[in-house]
Structures are given as C-alpha cells and as structure tokens.
C-alpha positions in Angstrom: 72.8 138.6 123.1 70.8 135.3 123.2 69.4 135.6 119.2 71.7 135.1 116.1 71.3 138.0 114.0 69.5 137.9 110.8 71.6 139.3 107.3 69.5 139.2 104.4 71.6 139.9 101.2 69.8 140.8 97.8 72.3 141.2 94.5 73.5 140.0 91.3 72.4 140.4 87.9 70.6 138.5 85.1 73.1 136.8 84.0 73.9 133.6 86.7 76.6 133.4 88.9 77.8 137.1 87.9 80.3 138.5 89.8 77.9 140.5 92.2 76.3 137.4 93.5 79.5 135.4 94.3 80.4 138.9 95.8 77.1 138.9 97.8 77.4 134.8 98.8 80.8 135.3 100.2 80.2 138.1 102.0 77.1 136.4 103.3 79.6 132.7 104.2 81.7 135.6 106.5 78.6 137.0 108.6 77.5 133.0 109.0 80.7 132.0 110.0 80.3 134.9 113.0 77.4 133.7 114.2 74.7 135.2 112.3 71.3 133.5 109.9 71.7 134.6 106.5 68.9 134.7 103.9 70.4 135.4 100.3 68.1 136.8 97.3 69.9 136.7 94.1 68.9 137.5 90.9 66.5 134.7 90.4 64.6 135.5 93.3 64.3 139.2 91.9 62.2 138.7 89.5 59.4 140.4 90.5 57.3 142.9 88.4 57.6 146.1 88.6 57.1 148.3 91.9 53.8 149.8 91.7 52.9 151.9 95.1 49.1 152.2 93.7 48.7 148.9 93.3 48.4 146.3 96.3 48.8 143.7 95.1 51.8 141.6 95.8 53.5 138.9 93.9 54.7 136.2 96.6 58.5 136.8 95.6 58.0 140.4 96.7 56.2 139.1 99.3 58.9 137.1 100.3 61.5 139.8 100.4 59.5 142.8 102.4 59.1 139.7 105.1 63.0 138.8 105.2 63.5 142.8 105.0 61.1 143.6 108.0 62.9 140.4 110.1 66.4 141.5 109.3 69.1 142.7 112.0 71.5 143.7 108.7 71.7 144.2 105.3 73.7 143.5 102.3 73.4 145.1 98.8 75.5 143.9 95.6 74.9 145.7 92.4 77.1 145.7 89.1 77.7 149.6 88.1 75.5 150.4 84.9 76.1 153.7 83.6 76.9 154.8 86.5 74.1 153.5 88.6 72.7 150.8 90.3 70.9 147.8 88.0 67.0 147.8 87.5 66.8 144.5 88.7 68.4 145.8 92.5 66.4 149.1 92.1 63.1 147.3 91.9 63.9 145.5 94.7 64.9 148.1 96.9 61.6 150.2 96.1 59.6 147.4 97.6 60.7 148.3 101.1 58.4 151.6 100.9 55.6 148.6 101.7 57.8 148.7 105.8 56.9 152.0 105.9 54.3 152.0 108.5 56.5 148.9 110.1 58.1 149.2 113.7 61.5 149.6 111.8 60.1 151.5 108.9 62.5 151.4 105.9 65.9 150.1 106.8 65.9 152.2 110.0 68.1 150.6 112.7 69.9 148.2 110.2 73.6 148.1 109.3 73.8 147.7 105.1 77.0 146.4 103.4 77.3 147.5 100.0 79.3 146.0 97.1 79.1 147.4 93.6 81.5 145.5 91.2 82.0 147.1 87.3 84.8 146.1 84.6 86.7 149.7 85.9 87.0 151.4 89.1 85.6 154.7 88.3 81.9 153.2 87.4 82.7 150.9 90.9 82.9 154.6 93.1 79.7 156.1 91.2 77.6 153.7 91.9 78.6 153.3 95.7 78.2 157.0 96.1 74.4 156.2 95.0 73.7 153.3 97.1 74.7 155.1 99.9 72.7 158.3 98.8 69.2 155.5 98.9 70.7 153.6 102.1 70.3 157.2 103.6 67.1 157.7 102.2 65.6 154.6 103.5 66.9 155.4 107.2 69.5 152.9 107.1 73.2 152.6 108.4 75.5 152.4 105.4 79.0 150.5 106.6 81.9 152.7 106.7 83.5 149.8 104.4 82.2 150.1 100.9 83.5 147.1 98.5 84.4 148.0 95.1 85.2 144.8 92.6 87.3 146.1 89.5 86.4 142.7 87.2 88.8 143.9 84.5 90.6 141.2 86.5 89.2 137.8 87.4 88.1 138.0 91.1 86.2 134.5 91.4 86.7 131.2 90.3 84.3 129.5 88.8 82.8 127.7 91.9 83.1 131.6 93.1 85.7 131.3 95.7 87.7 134.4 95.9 90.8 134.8 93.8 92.5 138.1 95.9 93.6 137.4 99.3 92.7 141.6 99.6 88.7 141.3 98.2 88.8 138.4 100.7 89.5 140.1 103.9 87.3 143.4 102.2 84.2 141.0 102.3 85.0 139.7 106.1 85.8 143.3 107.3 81.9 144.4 105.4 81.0 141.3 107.6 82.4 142.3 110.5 80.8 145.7 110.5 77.2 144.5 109.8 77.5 141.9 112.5 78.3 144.2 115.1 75.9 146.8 114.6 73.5 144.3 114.2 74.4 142.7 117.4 74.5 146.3 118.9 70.8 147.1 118.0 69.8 143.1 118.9 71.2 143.4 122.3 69.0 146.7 123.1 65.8 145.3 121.9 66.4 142.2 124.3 67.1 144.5 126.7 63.7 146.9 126.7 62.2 143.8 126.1 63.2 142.2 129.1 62.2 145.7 130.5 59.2 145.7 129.8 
C-alpha cells in the first residue's frame, strides 16, 4: 500500500469538548499514529440545517462533509446516548450521505466504521450502539467488531481530554486498529485493479 488511508471522524454534541468528541479525537490521534490522514468533524462543524432530500441545495458545511465522506477509506462515529438513540445533531449528519448514493462507493459501502456512544449509564451506552450499527448496516457499511461504550458516571477525560482509564485507552486504539486494517485491506485492492487496468 503506497496511500495513507483517509479516517474521517464526525461526533460530539452541542455542548464543547463533551465527552464524545474527546472520545472521537483520541480515537482519531490512534489511527494517525498508524499511519493514516484523519479529518475530524465535531460538533461545530455539524451545524448544518436540516437534511432535506427535495431540496438541492447544499450549505458548504454539508458540502464539506459528503466530500471527506466520499474520499474516506474509514469511518468513525461518536454519539452521546439520548433516550436511547443517537443525537440529532449526528443523525442529520449521517442522512447527508444519501447525496453518495449514485457515488462509486455509494453510502458507506466498502468502509470500516468505529462507533463510540458514551451516556451517564451503561444500559443507554448498549442501546444506542445496537442503533448505529442497525444505520452502519443500512448505509452499506462495515461496522467494527469493537463497539466503544463510555459510562461518564465516572470521569473518563481530563480536561485537556486525555484519557483517564488505562482500559478506554487501549478500547480506542484496538477501534483504531480495526478501521486501519480494513481500510488498508480495501486501499491495497483498489491500487491493485488500478494498476491492472
């Protein structure tokens, strides 16, 4: 493989530096320091109106997104667990990708995505990675057999959001690891037919 692989993260919430985003950042420090280009969309860069399929039109923070999303090798997703679900904020984010659908990768198709969900109890954290994998599957995509769940009933971050467990530590490298090499997996075979070609 002579390309670095390109991870594009999109998380957090609307409140800054919430535990999702650190989440998302050092997840995103782990794939850089294997080898790959990361592109990182938190919550400020999510505020885009509201998915509209009838309507064209394309805000250029939107605009920005589908373009990382149609570049990217792998994928990582960090929502905090609301009600049992995934935030708004991530939601209308994810329903912009339906503009790749006509795309050579349409979707997320042929993309590893790492998800972490973090919520102030763990049984809100396993709901709402149950239904980020149902949409990953929807959208084509290669959920991670590593899901990362972040109880922050206990403080997980410091302020300048280092990690405070060891454990979530190596969970976010091993999330990493997995995009990485199935990104590199699906990189290495498009050099290939292209060379073939």
């Amino acid at each position: 493989m002579t390309e670095q692989p390109l991870i594009v993260g999109i998380g957090g919430t609307t409140r800054p530096n919430s535990s999702c985003e650190k989440a998302l950042r050092c997840a995103l420090d782990a794939a850089k320091r294997r080898g790959a280009q990361t592109l990182l969309f938190g919550a400020a860069d999510l505020a885009m109106p509201h998915y509209a399929p009838e309507k064209p039109d394309r805000s250029p923070e939107a605009l920005r997104l589908v373009e990382a999303l149609a570049r990217a090798d792998g994928i990582i997703l960090s929502s905090p667990a609301y009600h049992g679900g995934i935030s708004g904020l991530l939601k209308n984010a994810i329903d912009y990708v339906e503009d790749l659908r006509g795309d050579a990768r349409p979707y997320f198709d042929r993309r590893a995505v790492g998800l972490i969900v973090s919520a102030g109890g763990w049984q809100a954290t396993s709901t709402t990675l149950v239904a980020l994998r149902s949409i990953i599957h929807a959208l084509r995509g290669w959920p991670t057999p590593l899901g990362v769940c972040i109880n922050t009933a206990e403080p997980a971050f410091d302020a300048e959001g280092h990690c405070l467990s060891q454990n979530l530590e190596q969970q976010l490298g091993i999330l990493a690891d997995q995009v990485m090499q199935f990104s590199a997996a699906f990189l290495c075979k498009r050099e290939a037919e292209a060379e073939a070609a």
